[in-house]
mmCIF file of the C-alpha atoms, coordinates in Angstrom:
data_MODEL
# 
_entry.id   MODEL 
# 
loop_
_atom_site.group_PDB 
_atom_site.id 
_atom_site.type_symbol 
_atom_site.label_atom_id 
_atom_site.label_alt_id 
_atom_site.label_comp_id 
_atom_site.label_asym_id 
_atom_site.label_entity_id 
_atom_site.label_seq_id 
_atom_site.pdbx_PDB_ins_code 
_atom_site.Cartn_x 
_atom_site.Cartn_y 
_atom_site.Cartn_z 
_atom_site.occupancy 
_atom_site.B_iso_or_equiv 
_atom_site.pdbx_formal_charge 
_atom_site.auth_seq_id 
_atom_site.auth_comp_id 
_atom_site.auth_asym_id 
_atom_site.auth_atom_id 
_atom_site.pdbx_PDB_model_num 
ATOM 1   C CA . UNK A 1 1   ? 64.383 77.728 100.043 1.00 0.00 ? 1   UNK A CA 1 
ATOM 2   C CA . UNK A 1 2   ? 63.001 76.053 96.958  1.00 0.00 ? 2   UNK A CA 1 
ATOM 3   C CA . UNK A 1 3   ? 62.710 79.100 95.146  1.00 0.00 ? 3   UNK A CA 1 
ATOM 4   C CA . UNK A 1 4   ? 65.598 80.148 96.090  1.00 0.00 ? 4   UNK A CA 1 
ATOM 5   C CA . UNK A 1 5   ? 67.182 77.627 94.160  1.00 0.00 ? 5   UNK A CA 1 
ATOM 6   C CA . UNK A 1 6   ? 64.657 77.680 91.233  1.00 0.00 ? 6   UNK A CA 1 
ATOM 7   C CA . UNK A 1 7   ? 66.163 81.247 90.701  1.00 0.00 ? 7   UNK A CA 1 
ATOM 8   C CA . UNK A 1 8   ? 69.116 80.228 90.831  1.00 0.00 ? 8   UNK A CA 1 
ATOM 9   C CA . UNK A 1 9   ? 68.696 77.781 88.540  1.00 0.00 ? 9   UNK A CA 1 
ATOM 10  C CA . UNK A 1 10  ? 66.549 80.343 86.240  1.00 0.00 ? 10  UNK A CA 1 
ATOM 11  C CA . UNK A 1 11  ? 69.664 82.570 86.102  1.00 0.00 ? 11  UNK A CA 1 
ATOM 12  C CA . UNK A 1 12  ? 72.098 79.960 85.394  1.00 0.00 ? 12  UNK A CA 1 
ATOM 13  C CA . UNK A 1 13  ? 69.585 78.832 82.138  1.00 0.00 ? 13  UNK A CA 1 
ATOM 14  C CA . UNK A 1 14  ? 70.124 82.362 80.851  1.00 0.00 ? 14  UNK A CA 1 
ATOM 15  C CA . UNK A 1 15  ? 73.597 82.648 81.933  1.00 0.00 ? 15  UNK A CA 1 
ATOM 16  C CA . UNK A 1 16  ? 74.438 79.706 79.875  1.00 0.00 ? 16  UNK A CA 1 
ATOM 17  C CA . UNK A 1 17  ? 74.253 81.180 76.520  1.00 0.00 ? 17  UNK A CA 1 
ATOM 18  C CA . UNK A 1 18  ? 77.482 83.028 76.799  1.00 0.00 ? 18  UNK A CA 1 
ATOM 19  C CA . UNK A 1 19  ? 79.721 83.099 74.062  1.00 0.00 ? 19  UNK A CA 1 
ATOM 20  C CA . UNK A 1 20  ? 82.598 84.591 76.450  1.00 0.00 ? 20  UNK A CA 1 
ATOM 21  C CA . UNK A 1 21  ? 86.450 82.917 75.733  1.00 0.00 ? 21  UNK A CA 1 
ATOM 22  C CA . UNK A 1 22  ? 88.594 81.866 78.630  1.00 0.00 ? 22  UNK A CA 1 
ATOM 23  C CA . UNK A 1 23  ? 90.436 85.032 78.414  1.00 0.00 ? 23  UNK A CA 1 
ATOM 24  C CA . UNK A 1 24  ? 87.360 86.906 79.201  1.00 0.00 ? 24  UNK A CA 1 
ATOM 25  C CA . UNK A 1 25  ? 85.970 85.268 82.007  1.00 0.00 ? 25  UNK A CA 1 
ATOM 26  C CA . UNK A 1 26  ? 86.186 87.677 84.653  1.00 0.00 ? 26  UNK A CA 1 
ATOM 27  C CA . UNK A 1 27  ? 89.920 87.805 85.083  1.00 0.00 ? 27  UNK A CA 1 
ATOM 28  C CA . UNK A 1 28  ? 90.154 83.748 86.191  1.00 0.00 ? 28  UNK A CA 1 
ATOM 29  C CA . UNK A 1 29  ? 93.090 82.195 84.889  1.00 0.00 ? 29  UNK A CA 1 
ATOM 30  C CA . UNK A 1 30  ? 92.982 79.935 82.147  1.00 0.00 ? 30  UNK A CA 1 
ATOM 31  C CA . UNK A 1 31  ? 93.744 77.030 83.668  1.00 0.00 ? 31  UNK A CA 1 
ATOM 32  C CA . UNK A 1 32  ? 91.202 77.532 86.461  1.00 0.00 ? 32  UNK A CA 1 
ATOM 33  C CA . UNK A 1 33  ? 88.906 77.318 83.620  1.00 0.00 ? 33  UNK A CA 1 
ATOM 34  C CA . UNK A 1 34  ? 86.964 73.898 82.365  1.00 0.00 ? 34  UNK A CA 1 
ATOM 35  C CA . UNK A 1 35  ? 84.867 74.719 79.406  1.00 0.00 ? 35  UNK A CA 1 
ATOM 36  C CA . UNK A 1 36  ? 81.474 71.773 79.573  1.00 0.00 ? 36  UNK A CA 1 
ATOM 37  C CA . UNK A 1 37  ? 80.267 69.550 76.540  1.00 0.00 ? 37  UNK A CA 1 
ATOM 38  C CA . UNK A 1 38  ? 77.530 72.421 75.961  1.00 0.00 ? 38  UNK A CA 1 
ATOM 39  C CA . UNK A 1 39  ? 79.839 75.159 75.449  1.00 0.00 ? 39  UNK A CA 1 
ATOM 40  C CA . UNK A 1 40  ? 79.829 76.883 78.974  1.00 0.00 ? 40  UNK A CA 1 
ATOM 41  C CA . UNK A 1 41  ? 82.890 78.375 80.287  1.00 0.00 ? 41  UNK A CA 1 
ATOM 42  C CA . UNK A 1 42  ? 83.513 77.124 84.123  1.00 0.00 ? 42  UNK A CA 1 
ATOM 43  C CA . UNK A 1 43  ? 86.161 77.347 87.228  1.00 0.00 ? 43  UNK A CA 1 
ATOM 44  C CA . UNK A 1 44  ? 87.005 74.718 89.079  1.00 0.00 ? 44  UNK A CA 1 
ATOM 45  C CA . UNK A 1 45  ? 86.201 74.882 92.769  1.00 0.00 ? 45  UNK A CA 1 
ATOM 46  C CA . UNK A 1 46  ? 87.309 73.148 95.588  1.00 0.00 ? 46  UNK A CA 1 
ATOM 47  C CA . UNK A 1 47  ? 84.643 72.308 97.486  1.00 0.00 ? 47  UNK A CA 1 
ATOM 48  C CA . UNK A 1 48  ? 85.673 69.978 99.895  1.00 0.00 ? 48  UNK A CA 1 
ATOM 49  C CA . UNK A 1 49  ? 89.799 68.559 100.751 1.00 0.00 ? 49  UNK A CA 1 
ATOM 50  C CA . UNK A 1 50  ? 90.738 67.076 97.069  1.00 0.00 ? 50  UNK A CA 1 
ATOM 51  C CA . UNK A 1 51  ? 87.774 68.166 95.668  1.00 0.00 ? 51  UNK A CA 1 
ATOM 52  C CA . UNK A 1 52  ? 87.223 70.343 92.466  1.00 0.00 ? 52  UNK A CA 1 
ATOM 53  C CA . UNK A 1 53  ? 84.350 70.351 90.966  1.00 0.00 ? 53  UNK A CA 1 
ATOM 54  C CA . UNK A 1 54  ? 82.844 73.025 88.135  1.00 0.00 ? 54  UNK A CA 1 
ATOM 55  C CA . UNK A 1 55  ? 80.919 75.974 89.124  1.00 0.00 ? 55  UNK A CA 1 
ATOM 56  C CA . UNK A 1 56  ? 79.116 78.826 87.942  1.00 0.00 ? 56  UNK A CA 1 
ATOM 57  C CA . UNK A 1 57  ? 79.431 82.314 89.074  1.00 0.00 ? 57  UNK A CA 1 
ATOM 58  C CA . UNK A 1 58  ? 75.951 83.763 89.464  1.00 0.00 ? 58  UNK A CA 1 
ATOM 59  C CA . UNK A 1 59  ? 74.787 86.914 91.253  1.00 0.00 ? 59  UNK A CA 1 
ATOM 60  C CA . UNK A 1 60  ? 71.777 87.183 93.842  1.00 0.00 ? 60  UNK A CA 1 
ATOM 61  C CA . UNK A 1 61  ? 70.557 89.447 96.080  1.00 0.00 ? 61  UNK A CA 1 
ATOM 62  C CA . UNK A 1 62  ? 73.168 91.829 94.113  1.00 0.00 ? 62  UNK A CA 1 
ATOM 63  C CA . UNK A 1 63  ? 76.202 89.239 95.977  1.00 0.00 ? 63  UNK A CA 1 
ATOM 64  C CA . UNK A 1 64  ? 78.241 87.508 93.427  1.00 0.00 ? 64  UNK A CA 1 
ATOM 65  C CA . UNK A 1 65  ? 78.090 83.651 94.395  1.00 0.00 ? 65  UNK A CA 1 
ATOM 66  C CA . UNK A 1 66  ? 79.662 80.142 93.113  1.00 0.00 ? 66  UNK A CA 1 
ATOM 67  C CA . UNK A 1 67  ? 77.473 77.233 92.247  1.00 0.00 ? 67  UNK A CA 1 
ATOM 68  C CA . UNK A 1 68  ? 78.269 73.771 91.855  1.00 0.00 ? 68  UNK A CA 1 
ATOM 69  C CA . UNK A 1 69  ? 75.396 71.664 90.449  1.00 0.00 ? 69  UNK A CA 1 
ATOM 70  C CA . UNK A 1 70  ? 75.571 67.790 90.297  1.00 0.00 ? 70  UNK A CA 1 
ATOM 71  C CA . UNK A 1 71  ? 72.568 66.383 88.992  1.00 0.00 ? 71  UNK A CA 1 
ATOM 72  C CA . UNK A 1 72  ? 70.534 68.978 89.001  1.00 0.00 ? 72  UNK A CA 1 
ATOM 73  C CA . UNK A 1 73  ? 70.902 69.909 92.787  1.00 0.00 ? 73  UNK A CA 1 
ATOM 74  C CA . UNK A 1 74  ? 72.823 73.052 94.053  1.00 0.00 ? 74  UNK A CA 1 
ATOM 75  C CA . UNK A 1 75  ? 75.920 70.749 96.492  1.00 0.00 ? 75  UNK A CA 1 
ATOM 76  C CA . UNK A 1 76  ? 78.086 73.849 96.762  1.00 0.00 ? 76  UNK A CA 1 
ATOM 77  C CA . UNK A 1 77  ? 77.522 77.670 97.223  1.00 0.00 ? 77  UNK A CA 1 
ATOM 78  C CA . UNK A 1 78  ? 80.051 80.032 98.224  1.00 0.00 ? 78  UNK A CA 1 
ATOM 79  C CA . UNK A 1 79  ? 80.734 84.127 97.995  1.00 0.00 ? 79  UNK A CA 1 
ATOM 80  C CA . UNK A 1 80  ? 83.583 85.930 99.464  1.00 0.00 ? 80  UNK A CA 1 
ATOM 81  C CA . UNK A 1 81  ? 81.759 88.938 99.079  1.00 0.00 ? 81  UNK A CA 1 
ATOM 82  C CA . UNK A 1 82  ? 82.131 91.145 101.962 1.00 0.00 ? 82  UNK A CA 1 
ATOM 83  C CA . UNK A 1 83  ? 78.837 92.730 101.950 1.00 0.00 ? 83  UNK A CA 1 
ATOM 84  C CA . UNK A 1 84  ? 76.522 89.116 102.079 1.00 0.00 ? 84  UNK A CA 1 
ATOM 85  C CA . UNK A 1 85  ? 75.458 88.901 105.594 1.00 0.00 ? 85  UNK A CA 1 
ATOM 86  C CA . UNK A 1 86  ? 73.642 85.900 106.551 1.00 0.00 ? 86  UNK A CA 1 
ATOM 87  C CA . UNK A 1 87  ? 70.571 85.168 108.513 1.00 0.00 ? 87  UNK A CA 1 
ATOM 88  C CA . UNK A 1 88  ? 72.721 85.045 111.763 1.00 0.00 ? 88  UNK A CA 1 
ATOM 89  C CA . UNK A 1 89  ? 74.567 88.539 111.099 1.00 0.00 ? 89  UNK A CA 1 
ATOM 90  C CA . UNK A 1 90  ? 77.797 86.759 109.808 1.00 0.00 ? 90  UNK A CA 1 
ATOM 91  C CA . UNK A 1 91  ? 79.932 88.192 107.271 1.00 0.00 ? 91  UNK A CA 1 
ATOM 92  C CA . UNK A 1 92  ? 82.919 87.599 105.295 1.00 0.00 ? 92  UNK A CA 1 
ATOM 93  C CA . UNK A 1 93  ? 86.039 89.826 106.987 1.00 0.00 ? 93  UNK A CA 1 
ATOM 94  C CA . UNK A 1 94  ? 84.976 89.541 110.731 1.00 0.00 ? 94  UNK A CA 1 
ATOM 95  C CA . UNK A 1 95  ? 87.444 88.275 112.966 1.00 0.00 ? 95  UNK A CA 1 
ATOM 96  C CA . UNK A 1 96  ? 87.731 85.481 115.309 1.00 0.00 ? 96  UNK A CA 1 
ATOM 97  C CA . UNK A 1 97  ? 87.323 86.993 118.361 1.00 0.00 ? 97  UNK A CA 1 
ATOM 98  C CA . UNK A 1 98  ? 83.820 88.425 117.065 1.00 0.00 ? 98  UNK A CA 1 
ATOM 99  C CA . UNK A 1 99  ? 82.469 85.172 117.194 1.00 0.00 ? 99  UNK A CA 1 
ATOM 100 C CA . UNK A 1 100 ? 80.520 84.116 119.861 1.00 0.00 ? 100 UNK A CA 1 
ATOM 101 C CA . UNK A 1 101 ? 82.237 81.061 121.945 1.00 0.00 ? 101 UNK A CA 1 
ATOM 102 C CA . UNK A 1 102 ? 79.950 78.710 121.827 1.00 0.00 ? 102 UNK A CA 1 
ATOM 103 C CA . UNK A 1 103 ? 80.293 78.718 117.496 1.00 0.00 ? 103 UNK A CA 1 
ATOM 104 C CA . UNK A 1 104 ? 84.195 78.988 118.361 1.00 0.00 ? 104 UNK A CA 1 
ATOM 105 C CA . UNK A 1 105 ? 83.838 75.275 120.516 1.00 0.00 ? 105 UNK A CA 1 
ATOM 106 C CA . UNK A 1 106 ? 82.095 74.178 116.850 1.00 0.00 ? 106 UNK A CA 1 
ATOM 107 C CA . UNK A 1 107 ? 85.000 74.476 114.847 1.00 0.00 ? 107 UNK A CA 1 
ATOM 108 C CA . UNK A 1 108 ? 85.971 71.834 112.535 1.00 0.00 ? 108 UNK A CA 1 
ATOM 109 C CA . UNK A 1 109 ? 89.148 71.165 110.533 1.00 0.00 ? 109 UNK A CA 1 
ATOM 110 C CA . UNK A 1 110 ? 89.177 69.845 106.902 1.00 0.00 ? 110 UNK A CA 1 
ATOM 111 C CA . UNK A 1 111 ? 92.947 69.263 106.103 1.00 0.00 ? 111 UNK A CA 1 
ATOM 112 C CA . UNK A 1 112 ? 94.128 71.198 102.985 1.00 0.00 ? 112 UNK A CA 1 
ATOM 113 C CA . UNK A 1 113 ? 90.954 72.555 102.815 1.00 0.00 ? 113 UNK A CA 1 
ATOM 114 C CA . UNK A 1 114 ? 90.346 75.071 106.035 1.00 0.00 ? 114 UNK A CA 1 
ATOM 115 C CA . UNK A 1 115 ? 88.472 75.598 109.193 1.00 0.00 ? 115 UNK A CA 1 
ATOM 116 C CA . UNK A 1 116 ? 84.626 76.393 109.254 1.00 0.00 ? 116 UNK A CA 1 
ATOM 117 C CA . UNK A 1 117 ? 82.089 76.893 111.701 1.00 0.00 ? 117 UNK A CA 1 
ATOM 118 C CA . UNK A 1 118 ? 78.507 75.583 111.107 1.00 0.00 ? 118 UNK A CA 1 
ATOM 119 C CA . UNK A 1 119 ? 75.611 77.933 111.402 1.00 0.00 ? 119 UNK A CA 1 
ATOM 120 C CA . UNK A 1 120 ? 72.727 77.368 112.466 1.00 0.00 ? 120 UNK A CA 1 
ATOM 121 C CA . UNK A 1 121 ? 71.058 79.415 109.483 1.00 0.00 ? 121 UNK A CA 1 
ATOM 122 C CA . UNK A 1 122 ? 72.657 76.866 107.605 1.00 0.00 ? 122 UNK A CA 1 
ATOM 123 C CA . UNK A 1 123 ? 75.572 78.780 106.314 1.00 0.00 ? 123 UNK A CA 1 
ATOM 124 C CA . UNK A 1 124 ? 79.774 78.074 107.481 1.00 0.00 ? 124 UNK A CA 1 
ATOM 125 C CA . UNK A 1 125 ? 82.172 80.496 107.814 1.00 0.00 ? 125 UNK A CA 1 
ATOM 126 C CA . UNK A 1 126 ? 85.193 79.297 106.284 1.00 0.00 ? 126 UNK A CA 1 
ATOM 127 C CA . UNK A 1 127 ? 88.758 80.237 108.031 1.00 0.00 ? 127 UNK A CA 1 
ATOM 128 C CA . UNK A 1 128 ? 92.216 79.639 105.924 1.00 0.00 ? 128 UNK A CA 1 
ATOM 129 C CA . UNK A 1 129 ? 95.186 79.687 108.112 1.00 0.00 ? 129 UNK A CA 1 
ATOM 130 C CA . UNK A 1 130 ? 98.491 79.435 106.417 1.00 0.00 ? 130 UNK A CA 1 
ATOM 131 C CA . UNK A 1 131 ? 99.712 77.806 103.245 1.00 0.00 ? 131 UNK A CA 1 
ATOM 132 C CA . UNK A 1 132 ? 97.510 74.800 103.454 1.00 0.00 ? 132 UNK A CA 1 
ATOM 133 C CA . UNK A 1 133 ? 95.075 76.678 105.235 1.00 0.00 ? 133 UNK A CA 1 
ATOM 134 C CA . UNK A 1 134 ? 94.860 74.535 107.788 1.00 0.00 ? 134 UNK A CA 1 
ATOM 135 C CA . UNK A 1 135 ? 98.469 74.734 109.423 1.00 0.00 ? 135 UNK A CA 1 
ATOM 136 C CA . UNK A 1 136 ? 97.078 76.103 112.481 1.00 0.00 ? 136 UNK A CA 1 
ATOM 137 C CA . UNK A 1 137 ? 93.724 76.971 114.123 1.00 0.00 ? 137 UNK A CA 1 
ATOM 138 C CA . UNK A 1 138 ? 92.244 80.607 113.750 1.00 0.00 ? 138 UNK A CA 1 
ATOM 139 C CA . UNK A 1 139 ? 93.583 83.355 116.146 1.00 0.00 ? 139 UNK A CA 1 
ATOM 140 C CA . UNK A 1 140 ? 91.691 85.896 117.286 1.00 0.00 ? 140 UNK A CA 1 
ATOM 141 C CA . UNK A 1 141 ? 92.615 88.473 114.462 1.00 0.00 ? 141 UNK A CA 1 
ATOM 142 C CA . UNK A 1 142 ? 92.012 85.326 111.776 1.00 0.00 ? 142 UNK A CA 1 
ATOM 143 C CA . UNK A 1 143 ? 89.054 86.561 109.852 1.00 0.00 ? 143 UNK A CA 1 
ATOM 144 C CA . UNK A 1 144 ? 86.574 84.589 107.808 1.00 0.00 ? 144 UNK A CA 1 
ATOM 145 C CA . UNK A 1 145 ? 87.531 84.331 104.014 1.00 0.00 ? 145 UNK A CA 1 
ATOM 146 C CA . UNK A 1 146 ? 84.243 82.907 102.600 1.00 0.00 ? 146 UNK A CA 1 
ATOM 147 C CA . UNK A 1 147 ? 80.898 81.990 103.569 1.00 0.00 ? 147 UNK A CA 1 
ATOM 148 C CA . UNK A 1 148 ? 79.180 78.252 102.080 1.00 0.00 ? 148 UNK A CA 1 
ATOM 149 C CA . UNK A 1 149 ? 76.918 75.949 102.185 1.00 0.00 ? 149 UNK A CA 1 
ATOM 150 C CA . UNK A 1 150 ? 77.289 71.997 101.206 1.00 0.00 ? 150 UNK A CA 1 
ATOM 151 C CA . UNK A 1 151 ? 74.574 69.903 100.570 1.00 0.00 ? 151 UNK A CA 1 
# 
């Protein structure tokens, strides 16, 4: 795992010398946007109910990812990418009712946030119902909108 995040880390370094404007950043909108004291052009994430915080998009293992780094410690990684599969066999796009049972009981709700299910690979599978994504729990044709890990 620690070199997992040294590379990480090692492609953010060379990442940062973009010279990219807002209006080239990968089709984000502008105001999703936060440029940093160094230069670097960053979205805002949510990473937890009333949370933003900046990230990074980085690729590994050819799956595009966001990073959030807070003192120089990964606290927030996240894809949507449909083709990531983790450890477990979980992937962004299965459905509720493909989930074993015993994960379903481990559900947990952060308001205006969403639903997620801990892993034990360490992953969560992250569930948006409705406007506020948490207006209701996940059905059985819900599917999982992003996979993440907090630290």
């Amino acid at each position: 795992m620690k070199h997992f995040f040294i590379l990480i880390i090692s492609s953010l370094l060379i990442g940062s010398c973009s010279t990219e404007t807002p209006e080239t950043v990968k089709g984000i909108p502008e105001e999703d946007l936060t440029k940093t004291k160094d230069g670097v052009i960053v979205k805002q994430t949510l990473v937890s109910a009333g949370k933003f915080s900046p990230s990074t998009s980085v690729k590994f293992d050819g799956h595009n990812f966001d990073l959030v780094i807070e003192k120089n410690d990964s606290i927030y990684m996240a894809t949507s990418d449909t083709l990531f599969l983790t450890h477990d066999k979980y992937h962004v796009g299965m459905t509720w009712s493909e989930i074993p049972k015993a994960l379903q009981k481990k559900l947990q709700k952060e308001t205006g946030w969403g639903y997620y299910i801990e892993l034990p690979s360490g992953w969560s599978l992250g569930f948006c119902e409705g406007a506020s994504c948490t207006d209701m729990k996940p059905t059985d044709s819900s599917k999982v909108k992003w996979i993440f890990k907090r630290h």
